[in-house]
C-alpha distance (Angstrom), angle and dihedral (degrees) to the residues before:
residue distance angle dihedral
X1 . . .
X2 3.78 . .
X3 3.91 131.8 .
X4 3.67 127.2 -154.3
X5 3.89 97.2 -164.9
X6 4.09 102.1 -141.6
X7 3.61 103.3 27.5
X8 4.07 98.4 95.1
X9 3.45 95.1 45.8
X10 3.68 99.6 47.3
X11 3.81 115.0 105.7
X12 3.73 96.4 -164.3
X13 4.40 114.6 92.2
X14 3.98 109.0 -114.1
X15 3.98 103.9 -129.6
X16 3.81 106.8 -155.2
X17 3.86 114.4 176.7
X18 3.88 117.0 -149.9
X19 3.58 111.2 -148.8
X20 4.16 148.2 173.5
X21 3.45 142.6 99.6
X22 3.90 126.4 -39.9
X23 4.08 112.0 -80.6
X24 4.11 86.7 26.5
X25 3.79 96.2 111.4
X26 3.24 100.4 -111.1
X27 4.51 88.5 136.7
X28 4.06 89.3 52.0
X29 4.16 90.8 49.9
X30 3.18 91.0 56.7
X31 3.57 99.2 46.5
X32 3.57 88.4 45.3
X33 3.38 98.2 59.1
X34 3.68 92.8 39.5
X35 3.52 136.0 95.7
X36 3.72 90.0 176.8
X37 3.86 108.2 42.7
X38 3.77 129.4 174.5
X39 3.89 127.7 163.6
X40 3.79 137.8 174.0
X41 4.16 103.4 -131.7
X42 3.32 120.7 153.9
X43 4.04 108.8 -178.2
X44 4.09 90.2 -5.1
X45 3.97 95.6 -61.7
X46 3.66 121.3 111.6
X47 3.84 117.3 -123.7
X48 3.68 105.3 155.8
X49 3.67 128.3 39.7
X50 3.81 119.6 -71.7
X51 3.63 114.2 -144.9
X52 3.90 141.6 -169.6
X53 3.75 140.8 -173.9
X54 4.27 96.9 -143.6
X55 3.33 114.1 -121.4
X56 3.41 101.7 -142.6
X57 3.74 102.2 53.2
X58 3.93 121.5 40.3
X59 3.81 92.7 -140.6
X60 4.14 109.6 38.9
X61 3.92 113.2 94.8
X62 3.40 120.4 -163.8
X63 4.17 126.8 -140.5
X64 3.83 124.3 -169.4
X65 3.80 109.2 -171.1
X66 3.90 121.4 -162.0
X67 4.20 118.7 -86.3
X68 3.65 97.0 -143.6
X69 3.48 118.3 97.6
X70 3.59 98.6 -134.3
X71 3.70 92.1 70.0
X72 3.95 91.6 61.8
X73 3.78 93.6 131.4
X74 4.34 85.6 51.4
X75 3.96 85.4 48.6
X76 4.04 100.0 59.3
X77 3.65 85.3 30.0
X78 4.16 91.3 68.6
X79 3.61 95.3 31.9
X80 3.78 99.1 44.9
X81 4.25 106.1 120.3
X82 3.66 89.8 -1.7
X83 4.05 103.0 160.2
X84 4.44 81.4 -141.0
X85 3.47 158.5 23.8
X86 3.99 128.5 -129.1
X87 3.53 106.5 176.2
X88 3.86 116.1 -161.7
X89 3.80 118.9 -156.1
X90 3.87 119.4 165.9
X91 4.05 105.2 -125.7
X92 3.95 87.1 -144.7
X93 4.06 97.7 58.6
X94 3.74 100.9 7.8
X95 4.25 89.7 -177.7
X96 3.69 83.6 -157.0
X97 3.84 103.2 173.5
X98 3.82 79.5 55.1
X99 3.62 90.8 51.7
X100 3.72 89.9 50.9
X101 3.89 98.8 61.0
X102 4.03 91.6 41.5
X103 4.27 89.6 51.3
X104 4.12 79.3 46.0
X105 3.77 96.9 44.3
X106 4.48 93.1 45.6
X107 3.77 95.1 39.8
X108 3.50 97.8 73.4
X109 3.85 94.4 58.4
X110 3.65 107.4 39.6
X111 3.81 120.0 96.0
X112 3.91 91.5 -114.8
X113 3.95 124.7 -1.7
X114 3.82 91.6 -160.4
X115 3.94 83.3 72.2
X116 4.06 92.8 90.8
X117 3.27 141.9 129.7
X118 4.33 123.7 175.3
X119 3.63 117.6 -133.6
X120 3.60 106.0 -152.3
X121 3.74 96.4 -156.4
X122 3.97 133.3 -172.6
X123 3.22 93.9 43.7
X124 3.95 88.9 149.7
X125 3.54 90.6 72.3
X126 4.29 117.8 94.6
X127 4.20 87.2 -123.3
X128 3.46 90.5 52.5
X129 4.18 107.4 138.0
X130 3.64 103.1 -145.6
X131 3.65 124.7 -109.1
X132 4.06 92.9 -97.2
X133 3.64 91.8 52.5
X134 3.95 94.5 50.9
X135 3.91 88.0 46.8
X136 3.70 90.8 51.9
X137 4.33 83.0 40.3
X138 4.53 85.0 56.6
X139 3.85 95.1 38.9
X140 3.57 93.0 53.4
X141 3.78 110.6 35.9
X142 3.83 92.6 28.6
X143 3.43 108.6 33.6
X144 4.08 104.7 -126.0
X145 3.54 128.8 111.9
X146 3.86 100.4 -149.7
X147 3.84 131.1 168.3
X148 4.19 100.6 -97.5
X149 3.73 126.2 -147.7
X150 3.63 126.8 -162.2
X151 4.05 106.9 -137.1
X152 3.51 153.7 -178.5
X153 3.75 104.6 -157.8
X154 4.22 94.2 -172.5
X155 3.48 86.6 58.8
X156 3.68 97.8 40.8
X157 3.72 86.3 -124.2
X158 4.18 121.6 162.5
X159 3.82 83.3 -0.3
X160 3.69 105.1 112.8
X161 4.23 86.5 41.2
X162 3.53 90.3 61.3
X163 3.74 98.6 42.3
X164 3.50 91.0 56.0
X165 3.42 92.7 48.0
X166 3.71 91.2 54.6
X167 4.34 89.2 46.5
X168 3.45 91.9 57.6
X169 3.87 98.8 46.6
X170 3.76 78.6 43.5
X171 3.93 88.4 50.3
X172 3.53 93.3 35.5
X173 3.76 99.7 -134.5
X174 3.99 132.1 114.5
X175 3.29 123.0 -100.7
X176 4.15 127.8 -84.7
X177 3.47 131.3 -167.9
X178 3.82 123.1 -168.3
């Protein structure tokens, strides 16, 4: 089980902004990782902000802002003083220049872009790049070396890894396990 020494006695909310381009799976992280869960999407597509209130830790809150670039204003609107990234890119169709101007548009806004972690998501699917190949895919096009993490957001697979990941970046301690 891991530990991140800090986080149950802070008082503060965590903000962590889950972002990428549209058909990622940014909607199903956050409702995975959600016992809470509320989303604005008419016909499947998210034009509002999704939110969640994590079910693992009492005080991390969870916003999904819209991957279409007509909903710029909605996309620093979720992210704006979010404590961290999650950035959601589907390993089969990884819409990367996409994924550049969304990383662009949300890093001006959030409390510290360095905060980030890359869910590599899909990777149930047979064109699935692997996680490695998406990280190299983020470094190069958008600039960020951020841990990567191959998952399967339906099945709420690598999720918790990564957001832990992210909360202790976030907290800025090392990792424990007990």
């Amino acid at each position: 089980m891991v530990s991140i020494p800090g986080l149950e006695t802070r008082e503060d909310i965590i903000k962590v902004a889950v972002i990428g381009p549209e058909d990622a799976g940014k909607t199903t992280v956050v409702r995975q990782l959600s016992d809470t869960f509320t989303t604005v999407s008419p016909k499947g597509k998210t034009v509002g902000i999704d939110f969640g209130k994590c079910k693992y830790y009492e005080n991390v809150r969870l916003f999904g802002v819209p991957g279409h670039l007509m909903f710029k204003f909605v996309m620093k609107l979720g992210a704006r003083g979010a404590d961290g990234i999650i950035f959601v890119i589907d390993s089969a169709d990884p819409k990367i220049d996409h994924a550049v101007e969304i990383y662009n548009i949300v890093k001006n806004v959030v409390k510290n872009p360095d905060n980030i972690v890359v869910f590599a998501n899909k990777q149930d699917l047979p064109n699935a790049r692997p996680p490695e190949e998406i990280k190299q895919l983020v470094e190069s096009h958008v600039g960020i070396n951020a841990p990567t993490f191959g998952t399967v957001a339906i099945e709420g697979e690598g999720l918790k890894e990564g957001l832990d990941h992210l909360l202790f970046e976030v907290i800025g301690c090392d990792v424990q396990t007990e």
